[in-house]
C-alpha positions as CSV (number, residue, x, y, z in Angstrom):
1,X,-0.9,-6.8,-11.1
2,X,1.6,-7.4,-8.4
3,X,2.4,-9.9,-6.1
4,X,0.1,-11.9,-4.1
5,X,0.4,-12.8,-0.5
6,X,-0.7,-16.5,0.8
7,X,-0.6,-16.4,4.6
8,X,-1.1,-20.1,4.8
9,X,0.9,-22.1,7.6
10,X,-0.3,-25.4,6.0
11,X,1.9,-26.7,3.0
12,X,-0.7,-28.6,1.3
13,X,-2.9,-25.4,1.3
14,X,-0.4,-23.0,-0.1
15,X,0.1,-25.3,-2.8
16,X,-3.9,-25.9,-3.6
17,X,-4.2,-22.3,-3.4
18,X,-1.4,-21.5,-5.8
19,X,-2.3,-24.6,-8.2
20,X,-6.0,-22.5,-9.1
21,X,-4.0,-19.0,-9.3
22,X,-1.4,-20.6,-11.6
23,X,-4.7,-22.1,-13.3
24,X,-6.5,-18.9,-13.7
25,X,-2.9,-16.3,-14.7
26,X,0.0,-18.2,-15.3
27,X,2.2,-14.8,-15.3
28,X,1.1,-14.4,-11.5
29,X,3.9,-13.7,-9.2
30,X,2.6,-15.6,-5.7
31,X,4.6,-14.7,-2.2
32,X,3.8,-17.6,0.7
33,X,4.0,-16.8,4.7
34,X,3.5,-19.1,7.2
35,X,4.0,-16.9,10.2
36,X,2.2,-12.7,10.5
37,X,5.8,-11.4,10.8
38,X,6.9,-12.6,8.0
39,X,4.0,-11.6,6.1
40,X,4.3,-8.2,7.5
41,X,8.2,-7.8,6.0
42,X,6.9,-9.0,2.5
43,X,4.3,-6.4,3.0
44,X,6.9,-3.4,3.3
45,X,9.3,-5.4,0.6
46,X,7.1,-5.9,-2.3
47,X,3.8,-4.2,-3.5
48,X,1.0,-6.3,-2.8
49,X,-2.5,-6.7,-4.9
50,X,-4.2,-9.6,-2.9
51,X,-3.9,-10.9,0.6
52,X,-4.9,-14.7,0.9
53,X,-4.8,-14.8,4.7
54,X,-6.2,-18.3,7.0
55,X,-7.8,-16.7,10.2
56,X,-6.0,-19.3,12.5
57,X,-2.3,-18.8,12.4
58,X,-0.4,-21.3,14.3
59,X,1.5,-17.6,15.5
60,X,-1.1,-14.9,15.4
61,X,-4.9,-14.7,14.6
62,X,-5.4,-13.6,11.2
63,X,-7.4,-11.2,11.8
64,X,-5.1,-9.2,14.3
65,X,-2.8,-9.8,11.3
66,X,-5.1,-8.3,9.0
67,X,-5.4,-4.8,11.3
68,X,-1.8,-4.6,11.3
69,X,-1.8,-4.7,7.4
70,X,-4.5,-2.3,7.3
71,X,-2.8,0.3,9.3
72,X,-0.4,0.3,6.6
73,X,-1.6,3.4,4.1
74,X,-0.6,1.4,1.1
75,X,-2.8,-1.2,1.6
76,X,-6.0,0.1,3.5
77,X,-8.3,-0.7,0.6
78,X,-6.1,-3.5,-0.4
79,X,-8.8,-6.2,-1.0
80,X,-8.2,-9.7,1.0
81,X,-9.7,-13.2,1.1
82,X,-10.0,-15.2,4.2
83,X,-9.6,-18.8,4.5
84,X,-11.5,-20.1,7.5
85,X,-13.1,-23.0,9.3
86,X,-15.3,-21.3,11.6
87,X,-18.1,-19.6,10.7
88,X,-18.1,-16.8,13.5
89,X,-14.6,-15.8,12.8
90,X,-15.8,-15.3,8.9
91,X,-18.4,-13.3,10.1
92,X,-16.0,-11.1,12.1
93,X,-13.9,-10.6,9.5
94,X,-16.1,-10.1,6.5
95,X,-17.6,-7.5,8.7
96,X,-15.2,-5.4,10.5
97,X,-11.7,-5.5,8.7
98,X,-13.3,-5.4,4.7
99,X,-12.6,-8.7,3.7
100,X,-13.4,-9.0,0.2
101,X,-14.4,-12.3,0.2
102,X,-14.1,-15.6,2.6
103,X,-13.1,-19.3,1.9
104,X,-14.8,-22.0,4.4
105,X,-12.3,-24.9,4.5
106,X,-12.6,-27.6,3.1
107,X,-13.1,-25.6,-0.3
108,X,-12.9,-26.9,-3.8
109,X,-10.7,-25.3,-6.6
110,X,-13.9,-24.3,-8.3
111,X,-14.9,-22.6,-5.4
112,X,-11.6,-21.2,-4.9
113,X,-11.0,-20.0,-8.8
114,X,-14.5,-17.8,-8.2
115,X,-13.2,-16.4,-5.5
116,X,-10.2,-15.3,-7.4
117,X,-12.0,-14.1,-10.7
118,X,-14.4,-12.0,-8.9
119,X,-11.7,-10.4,-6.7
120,X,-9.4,-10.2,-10.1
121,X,-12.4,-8.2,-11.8
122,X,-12.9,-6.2,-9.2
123,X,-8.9,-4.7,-8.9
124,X,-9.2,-4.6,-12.6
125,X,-12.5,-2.1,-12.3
126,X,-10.9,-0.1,-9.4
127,X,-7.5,0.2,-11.0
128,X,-7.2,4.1,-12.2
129,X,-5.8,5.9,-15.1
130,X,-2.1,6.3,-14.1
131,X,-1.5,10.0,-12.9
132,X,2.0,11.7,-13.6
133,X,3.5,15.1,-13.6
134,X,6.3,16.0,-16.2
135,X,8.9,17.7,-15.0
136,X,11.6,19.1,-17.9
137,X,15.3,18.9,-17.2
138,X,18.0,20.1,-19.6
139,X,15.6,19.6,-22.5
140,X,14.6,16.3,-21.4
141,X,10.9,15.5,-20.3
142,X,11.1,13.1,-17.3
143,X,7.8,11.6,-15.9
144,X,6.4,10.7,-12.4
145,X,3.8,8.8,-11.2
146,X,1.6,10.4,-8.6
147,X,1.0,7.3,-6.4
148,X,4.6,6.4,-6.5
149,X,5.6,10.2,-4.9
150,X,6.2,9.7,-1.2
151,X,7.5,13.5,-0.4
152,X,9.1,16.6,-2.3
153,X,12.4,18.2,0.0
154,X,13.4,22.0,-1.2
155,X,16.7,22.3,-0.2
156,X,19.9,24.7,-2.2
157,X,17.4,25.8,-5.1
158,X,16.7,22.2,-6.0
159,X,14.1,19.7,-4.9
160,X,14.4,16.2,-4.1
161,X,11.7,13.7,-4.8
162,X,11.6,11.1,-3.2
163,X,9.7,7.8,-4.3
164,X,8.4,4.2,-3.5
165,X,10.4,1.3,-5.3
166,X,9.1,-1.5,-6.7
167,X,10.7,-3.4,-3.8
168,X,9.4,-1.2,-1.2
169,X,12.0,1.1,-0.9
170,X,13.0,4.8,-1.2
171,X,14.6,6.2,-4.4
172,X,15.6,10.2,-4.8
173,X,15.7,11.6,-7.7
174,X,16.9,15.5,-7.8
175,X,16.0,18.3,-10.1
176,X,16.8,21.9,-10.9
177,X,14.9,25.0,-12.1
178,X,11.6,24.2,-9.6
179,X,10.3,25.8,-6.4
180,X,8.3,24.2,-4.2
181,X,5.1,26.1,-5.7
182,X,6.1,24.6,-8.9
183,X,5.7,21.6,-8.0
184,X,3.0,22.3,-5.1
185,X,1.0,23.6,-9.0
186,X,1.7,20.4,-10.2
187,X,0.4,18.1,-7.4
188,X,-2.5,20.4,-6.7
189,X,-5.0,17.6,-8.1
190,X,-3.4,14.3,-5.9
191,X,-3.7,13.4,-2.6
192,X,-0.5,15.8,-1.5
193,X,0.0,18.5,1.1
194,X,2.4,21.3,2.1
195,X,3.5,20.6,6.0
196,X,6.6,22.9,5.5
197,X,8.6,25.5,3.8
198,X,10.7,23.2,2.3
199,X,8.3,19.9,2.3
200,X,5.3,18.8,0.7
201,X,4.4,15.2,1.7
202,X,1.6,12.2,-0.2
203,X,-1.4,12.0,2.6
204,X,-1.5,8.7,1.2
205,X,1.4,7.6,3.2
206,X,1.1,9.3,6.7
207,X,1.6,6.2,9.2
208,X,1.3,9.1,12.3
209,X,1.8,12.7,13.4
210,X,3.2,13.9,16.1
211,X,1.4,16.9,17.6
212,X,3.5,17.7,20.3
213,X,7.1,17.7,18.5
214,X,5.0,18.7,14.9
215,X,6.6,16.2,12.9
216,X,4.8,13.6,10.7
217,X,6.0,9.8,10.1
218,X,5.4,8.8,6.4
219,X,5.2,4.8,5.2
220,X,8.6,3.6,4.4
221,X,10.7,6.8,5.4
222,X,13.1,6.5,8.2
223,X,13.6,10.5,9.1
224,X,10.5,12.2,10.2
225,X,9.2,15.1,8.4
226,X,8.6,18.8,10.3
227,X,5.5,20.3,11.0
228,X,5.7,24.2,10.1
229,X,3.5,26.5,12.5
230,X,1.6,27.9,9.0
231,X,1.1,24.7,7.3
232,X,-0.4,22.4,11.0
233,X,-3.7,23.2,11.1
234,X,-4.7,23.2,7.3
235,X,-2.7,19.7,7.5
236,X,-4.8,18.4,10.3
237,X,-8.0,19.7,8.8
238,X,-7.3,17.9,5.7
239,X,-6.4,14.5,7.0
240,X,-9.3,14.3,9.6
């Protein structure tokens, strides 16, 4: 698992909260947040398994919080537990943003341990065999992980991969002896599409496209990627 995210602007909280994680996996590597932008910069820093997020932020509803996280393609399915007060705000977000599971305060560690081993069970059920393509280089077999593959660049008879850190960042790593239908064959069974001559991009990490310049923004990558004229409307068809 990775980290966990407490959006708690209440001290005595966060430490409750982390006492019945600690409790439950003692390896657990727990992130706090008292404010939504802050919470949003650990979101792009570090991978994320669990949000714990209290709906009334003394800076930003949580809810509105929890969009913004949402519109994030890393962590659309991401599953999050509310801690709340108020019943109708529960309701709201149980309902409308796929709140795993709620916490009405004041809450006891027991109640706050189930809430943790149910939502534990269920990442462990959802969590898939690990996907990778081998590519060889020089006699050497080095492997990739599908979900960690933001975009492929042709460029000078090589290709550039380019791929999510643990941190949240972008790592390249470049290789020799592959076209782009090389490795178009190999990432025919992921979530990954050709939007160029020289780019294939992960669906997984569009954050918006551009339909007037043709150009695609992808989570976490600072240049946009083009649009070719062959490759648009199979693209838009697919991401619909």
């Amino acid at each position: 698992m990775d980290h966990i995210l407490i959006i708690e602007d209440d001290e005595n909280i966060q430490e409750y909260l982390k006492k019945a994680l600690l409790e439950i996996d003692a390896d657990l590597r727990i992130l706090f947040s008292v404010s939504a932008a802050r919470a949003l910069q650990l979101a792009r820093e570090y991978t994320i398994s669990l949000f714990i997020i209290d709906i009334q932020l003394q800076d930003y509803k949580g809810t509105d919080l929890a969009k913004e996280l949402r519109r994030l393609a890393e962590y659309k399915h991401t599953p999050m537990i509310f801690a709340t007060a108020i019943a109708t705000e529960e309701l709201h977000a149980y309902r409308e943003l796929k709140c795993y599971s709620y916490l009405i305060k004041p809450f006891t560690i027991e109640e706050v341990k189930q809430a943790f081993n149910e939502v534990f069970d269920y990442i462990r059920s959802m969590q898939p065999r690990i996907r990778t393509i081998r590519i060889e280089q020089k006699g050497m077999i080095f492997e990739y992980r599908l979900n960690d593959i933001v975009f492929v660049e042709s460029f000078r008879k090589k290709m550039a991969i380019h791929m999510k850190t643990f941190e949240g960042g972008l790592v390249t790593e470049t290789i020799a002896g592959y076209t782009l239908k090389n490795i178009a064959e190999l990432l025919k069974n992921g979530s990954f599409q050709q939007c160029h001559k020289s780019f294939i991009i992960n669906a997984e990490f569009i954050e918006r496209i551009n339909k007037v310049e043709n150009t695609v923004k992808l989570s976490g990558v600072n240049q946009t990627i083009p649009i070719g004229t062959k490759y648009r409307e199979p693209l838009l068809k697919e991401i619909k």
